[in-house]
SEMAR-163910 format. One record per atom (N, C-alpha, C): z, x, y. Coordinates in steps of 0.001 Angstrom, whole numbers, padded with zeros to 6 digits, always signed. Layout:
ZXY ...
This chain:
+001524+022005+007342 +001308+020766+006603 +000467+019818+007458 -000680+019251+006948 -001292+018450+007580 -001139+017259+007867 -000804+016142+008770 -000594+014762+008788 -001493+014369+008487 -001350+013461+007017 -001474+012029+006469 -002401+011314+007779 -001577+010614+008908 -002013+009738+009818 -003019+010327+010119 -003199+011500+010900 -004716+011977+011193 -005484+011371+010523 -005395+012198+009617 -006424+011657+007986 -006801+010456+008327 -005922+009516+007952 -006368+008016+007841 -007286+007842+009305 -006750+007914+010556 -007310+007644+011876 -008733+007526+011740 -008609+008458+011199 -010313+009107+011355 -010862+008950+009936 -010673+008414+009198 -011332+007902+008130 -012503+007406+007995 -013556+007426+007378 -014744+006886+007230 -014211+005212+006824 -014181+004366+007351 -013502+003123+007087 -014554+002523+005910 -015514+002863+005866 -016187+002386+004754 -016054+003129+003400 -015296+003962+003691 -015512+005049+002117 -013688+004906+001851 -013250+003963+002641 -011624+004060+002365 -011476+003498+000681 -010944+003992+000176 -010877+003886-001399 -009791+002486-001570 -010123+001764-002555 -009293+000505-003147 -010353+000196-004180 -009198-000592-005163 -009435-001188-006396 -009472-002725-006620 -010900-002816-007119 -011256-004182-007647 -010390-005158-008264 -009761-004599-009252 -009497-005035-010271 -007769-005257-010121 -007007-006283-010008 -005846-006134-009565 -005013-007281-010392 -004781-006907-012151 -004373-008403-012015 -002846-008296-011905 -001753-007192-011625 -000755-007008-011201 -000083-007864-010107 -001406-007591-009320 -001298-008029-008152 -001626-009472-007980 -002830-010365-008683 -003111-011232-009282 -001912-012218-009999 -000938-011894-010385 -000008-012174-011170 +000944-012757-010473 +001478-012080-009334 +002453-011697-008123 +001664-012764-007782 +000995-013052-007252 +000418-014390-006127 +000436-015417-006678 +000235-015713-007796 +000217-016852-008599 +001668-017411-008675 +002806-016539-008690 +004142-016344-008989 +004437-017072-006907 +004363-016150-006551 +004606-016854-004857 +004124-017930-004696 +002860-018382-005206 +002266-019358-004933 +003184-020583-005145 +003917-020392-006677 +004793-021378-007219 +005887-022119-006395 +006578-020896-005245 +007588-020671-004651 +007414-021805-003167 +006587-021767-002964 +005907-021932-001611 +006043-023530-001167 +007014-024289-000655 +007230-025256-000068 +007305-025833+000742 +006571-026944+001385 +006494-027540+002672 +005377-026476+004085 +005210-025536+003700 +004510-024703+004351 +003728-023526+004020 +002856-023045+003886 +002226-021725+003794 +003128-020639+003952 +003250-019749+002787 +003845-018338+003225 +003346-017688+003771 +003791-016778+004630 +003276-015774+005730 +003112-014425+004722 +002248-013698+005217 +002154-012214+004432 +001587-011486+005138 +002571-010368+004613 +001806-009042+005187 +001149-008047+004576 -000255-007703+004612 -000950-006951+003867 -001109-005405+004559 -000194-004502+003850 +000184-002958+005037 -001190-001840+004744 -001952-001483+005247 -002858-000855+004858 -004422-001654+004558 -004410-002546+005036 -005006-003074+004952 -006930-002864+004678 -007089-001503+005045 -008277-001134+005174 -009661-002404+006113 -010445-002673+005609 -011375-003822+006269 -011009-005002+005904 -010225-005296+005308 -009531-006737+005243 -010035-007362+003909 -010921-007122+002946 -011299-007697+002043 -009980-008190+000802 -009222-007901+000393 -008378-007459+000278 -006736-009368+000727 -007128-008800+002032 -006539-009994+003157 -007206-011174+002598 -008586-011448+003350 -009577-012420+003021 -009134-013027+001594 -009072-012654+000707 -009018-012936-000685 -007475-013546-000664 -006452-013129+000188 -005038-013961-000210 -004959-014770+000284 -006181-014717+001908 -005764-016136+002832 -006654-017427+001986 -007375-017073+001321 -008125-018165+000659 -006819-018344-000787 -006229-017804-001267 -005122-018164-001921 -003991-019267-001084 -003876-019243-000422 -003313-020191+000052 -002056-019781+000968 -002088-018609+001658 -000835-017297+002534 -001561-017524+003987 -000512-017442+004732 -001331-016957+006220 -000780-015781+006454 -001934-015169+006528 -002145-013464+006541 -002557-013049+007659 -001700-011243+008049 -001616-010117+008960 -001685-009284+007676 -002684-008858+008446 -003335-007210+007790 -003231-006129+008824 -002715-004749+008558 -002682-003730+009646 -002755-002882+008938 -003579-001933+009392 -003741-000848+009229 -004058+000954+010770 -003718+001175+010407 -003431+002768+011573 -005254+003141+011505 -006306+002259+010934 -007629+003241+011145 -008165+002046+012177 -008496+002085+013112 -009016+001256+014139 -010109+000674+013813 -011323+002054+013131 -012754+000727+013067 -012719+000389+012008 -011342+000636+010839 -011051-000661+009614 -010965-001726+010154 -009691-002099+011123 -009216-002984+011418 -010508-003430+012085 -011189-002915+013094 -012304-003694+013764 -013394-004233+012616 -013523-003361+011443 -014586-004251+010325 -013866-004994+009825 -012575-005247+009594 -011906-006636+008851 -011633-007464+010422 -011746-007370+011564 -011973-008530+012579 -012948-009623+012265 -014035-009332+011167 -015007-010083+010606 -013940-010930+009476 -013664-011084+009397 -012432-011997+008113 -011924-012926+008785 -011280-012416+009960 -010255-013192+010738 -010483-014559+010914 -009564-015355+011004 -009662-016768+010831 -008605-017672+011246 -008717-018444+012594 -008043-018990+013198 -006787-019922+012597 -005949-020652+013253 -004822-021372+012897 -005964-022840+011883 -005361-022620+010756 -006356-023972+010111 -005100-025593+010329 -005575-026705+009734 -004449-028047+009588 -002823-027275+009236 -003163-026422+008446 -001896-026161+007432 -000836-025142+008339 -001590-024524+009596 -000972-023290+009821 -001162-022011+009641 -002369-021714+008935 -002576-020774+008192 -003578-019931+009210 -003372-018583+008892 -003989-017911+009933 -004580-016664+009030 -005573-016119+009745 -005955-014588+009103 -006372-013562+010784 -005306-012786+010559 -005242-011847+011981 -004950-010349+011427 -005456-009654+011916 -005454-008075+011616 -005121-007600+012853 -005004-005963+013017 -003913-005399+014190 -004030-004211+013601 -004426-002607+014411 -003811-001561+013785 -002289-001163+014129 -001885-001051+013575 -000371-000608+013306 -000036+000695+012760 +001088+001266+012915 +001388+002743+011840 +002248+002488+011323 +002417+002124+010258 +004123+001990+009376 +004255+003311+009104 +003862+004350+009037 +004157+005820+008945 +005446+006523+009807 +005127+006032+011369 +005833+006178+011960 +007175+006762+012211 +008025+006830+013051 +009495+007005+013139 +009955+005367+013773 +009143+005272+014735 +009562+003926+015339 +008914+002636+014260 +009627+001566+014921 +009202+000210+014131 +008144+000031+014627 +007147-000380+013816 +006183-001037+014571 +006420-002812+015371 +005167-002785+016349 +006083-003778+017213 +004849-004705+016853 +005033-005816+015913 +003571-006743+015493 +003727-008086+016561 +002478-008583+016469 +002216-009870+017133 +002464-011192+015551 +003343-010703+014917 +004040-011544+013903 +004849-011450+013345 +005389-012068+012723 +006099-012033+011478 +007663-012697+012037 +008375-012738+011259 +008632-011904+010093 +008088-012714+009148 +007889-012113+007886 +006976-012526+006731 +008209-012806+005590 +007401-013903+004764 +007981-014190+003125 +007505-012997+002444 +006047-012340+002405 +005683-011461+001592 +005018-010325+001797 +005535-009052+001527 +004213-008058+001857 +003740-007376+000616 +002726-006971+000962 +001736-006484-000262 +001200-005195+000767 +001609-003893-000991 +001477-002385+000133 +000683-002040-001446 -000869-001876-001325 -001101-001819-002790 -001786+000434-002219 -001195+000953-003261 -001010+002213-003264 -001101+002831-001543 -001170+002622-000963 -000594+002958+000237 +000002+004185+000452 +001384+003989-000134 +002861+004556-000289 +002087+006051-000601 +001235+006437-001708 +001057+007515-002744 +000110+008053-001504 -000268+007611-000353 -001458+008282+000176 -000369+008713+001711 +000264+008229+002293 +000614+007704+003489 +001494+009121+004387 +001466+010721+003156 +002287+011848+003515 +003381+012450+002680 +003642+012727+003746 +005295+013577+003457 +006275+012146+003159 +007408+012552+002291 +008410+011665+001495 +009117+010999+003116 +009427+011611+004044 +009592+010883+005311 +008847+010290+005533 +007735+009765+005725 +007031+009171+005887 +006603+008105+005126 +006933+007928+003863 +007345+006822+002428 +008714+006458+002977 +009438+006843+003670 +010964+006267+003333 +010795+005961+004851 +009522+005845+005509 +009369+005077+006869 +008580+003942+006462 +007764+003785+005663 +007355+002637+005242 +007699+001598+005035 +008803+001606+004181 +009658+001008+003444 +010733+000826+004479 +011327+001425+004988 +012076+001007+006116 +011088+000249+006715 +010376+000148+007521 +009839-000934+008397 +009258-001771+007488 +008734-001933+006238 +008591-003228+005547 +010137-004019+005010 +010832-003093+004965 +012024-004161+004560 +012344-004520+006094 +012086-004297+007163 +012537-004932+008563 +011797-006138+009095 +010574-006235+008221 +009494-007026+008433 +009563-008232+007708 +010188-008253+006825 +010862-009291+005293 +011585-010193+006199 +011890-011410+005965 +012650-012181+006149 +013677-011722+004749 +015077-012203+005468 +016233-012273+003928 +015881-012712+002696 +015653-012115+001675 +015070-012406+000232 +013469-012243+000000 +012769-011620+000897 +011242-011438+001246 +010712-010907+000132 +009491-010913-000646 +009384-010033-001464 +008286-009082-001037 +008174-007979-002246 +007624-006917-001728 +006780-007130-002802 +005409-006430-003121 +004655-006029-003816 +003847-005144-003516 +004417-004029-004686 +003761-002371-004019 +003007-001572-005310 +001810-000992-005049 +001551-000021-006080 +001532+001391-005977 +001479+001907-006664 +001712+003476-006645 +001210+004544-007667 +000340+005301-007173 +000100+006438-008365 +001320+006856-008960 +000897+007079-010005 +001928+007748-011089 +001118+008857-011682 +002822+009896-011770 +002304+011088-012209 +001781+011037-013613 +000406+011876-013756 -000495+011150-014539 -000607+012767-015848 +000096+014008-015159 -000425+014964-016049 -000646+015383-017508 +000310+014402-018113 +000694+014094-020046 -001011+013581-020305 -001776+012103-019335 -002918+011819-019955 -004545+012577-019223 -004042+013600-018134 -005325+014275-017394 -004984+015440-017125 -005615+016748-017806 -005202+017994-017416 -006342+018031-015955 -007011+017648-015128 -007477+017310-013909 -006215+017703-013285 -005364+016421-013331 -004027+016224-012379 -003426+017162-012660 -002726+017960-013859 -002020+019096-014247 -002152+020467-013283 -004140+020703-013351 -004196+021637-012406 -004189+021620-011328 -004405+020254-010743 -004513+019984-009264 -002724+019915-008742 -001729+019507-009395 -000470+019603-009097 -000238+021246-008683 -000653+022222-010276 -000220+023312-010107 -000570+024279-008744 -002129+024338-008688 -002621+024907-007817 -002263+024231-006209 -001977+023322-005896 -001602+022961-004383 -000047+022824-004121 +000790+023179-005240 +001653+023309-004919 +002306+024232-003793 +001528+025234-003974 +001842+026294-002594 +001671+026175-001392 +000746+024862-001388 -000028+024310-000227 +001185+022889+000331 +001689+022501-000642 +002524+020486-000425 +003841+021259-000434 +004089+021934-001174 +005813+022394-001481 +006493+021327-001978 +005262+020580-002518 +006059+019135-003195 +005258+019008-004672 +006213+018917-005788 +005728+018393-007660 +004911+017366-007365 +003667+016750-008137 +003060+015913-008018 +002324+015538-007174 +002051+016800-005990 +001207+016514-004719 +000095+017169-004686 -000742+016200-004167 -002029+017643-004104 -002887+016862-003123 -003874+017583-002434 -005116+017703-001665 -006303+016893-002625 -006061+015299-001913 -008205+015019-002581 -009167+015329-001786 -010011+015569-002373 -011540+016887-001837 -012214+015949-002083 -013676+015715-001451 -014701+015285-001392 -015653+016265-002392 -016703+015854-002728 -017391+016888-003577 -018094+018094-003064 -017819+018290-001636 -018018+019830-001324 -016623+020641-001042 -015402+020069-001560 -014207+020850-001585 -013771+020646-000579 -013891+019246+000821 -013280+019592+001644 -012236+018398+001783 -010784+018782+002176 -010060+017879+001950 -009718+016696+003019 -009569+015415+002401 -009782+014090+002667 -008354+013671+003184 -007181+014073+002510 -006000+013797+002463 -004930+013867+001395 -003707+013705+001579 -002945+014415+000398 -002543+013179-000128 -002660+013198-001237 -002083+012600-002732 -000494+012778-003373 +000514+011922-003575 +001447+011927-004080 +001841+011016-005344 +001704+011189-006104 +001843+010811-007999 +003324+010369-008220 +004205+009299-008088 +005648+009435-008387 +005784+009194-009797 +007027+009139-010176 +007684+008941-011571 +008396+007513-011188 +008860+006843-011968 +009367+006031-011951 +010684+005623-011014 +011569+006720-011413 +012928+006892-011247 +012813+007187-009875 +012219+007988-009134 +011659+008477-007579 +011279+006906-006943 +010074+006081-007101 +010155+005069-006696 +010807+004103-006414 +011827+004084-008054 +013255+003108-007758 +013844+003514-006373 +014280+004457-006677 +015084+005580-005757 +014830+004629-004081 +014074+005299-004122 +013459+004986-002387 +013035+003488-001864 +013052+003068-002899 +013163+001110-002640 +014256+000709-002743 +015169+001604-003892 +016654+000830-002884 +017260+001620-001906 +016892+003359-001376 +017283+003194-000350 +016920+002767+000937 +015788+001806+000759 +015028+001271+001836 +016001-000347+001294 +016643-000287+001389 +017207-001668+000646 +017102-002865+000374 +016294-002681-000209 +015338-003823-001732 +016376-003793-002950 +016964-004884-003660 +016847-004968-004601 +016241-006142-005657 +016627-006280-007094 +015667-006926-007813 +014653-005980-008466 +014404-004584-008085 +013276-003993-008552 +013221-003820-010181 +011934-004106-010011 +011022-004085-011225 +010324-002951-011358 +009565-001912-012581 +008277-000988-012066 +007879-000910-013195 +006477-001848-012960 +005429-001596-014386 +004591-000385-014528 +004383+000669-015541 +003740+001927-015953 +002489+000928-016730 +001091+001344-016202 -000027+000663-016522 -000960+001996-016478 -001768+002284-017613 -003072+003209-017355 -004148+002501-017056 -004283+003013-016439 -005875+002651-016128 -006735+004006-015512 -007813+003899-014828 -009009+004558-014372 -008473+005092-012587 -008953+005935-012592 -008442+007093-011180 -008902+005882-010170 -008356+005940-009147 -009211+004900-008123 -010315+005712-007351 -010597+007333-007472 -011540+007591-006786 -012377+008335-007988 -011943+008304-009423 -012819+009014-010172 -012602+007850-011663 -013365+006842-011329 -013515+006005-012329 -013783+006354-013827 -014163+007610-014184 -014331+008209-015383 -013033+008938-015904 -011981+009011-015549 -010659+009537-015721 -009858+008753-015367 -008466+008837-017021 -007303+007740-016634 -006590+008410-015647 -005516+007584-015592 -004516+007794-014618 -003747+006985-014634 -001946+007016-013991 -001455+006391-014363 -000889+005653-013198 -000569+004266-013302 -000335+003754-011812 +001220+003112-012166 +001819+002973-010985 +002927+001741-011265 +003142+001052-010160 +003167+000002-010622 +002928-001568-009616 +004795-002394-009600 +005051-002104-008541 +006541-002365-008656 +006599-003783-007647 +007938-005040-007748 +008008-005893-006878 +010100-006079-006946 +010328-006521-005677 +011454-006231-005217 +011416-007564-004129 +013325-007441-004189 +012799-008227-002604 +013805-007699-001807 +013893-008058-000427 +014654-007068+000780 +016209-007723+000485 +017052-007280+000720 +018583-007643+001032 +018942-007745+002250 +019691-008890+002741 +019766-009499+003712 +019935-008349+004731 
């Protein structure tokens, strides 16, 4: 089985895949925003890729840490970064591994909010999701919220995904997993599709509750001409 982390390490940091279009996520900030008294909320953006992403919440009105495990991401979102302003507000990036076994050890936090937008579906083996989530609920302050997205198994609206489940199954030894290929067949990193009930699952045993999980179609994030199905879930940590 191949590690996930490799993968990412060595990533083309410019070809790291994310989505424009977020009003899930859009929604969620507007909602914190409401919350937010006497001070700027702190956030953590996990995966951060080059920070664009970051940039866009610290101008929302959050002082933001972005980390991500690919180094010359984090070194192209060092261009974002943005000192302590009147308010407190900061924009700082850091590579980190929430993949891990150990905690990661940040130059912040603990945070009101983190934001893990599909991450989770890219990040490995199911140990390695239920390390995530363990170190983001450690990263939460008591009542912290979470905001996470996640592929969803998509095979009912793309026989694509159907065959790509079937055929790499021999390869993941896991339903819903498969190998994404570049267009000369060579593989990029492994893909994991959950169901609903699986996601619950593993956010409360990372112990979150409050969970929510919206089922939304939309467009593949690396093959814009094919649906797919995502779910965008928010929670918050227990003390």
């Amino acid at each position: 089985m191949r590690d996930a982390r490799d993968d990412w390490r060595r990533f083309d940091a410019v070809a790291i895949p994310s989505k424009e279009s977020t009003p899930r996520l859009d929604a969620f900030v507007q909602e914190m925003k409401t919350v937010a008294v006497g001070r700027p909320l702190t956030l953590l953006d996990v995966g951060c890729g080059s920070g664009r992403l970051s940039r866009r919440l610290f101008e929302q009105g959050f002082s933001v840490f972005g980390v991500d495990i690919n180094p010359d991401a984090i070194h192209a979102a060092q261009h974002h970064a943005a000192p302590a302003d009147a308010a407190g507000r900061r924009l700082m990036f850091e590579v980190a591994d929430f993949a891990e076994d150990a905690s990661p050890q940040l130059d912040a936090g603990p945070f009101d909010v983190v934001v893990c937008q599909l991450v989770i579906s890219i990040i490995g083996t199911i140990r390695q999701r239920m390390n995530l989530l363990r170190h983001v609920h450690g990263v939460l302050r008591p009542g912290g919220r979470l905001f996470l997205s996640a592929s969803g198994v998509s095979d009912t609206i793309n026989a694509g995904y159907a065959r790509l489940y079937a055929e790499d199954l021999p390869i993941t030894g896991e339903r819903h997993t498969y190998l994404s290929r570049n267009e000369r067949g060579e593989v990029l990193y492994m893909t994991h599709h959950f169901t609903v009930d699986e996601l619950t699952s593993l956010l409360e045993a990372a112990g979150f509750d409050g969970i929510s999980v919206v089922t939304e179609k939309e467009t593949s994030s690396r093959r814009p001409d094919e649906a797919a199905f995502f779910l965008h879930a928010t929670c918050r940590s227990r003390p």
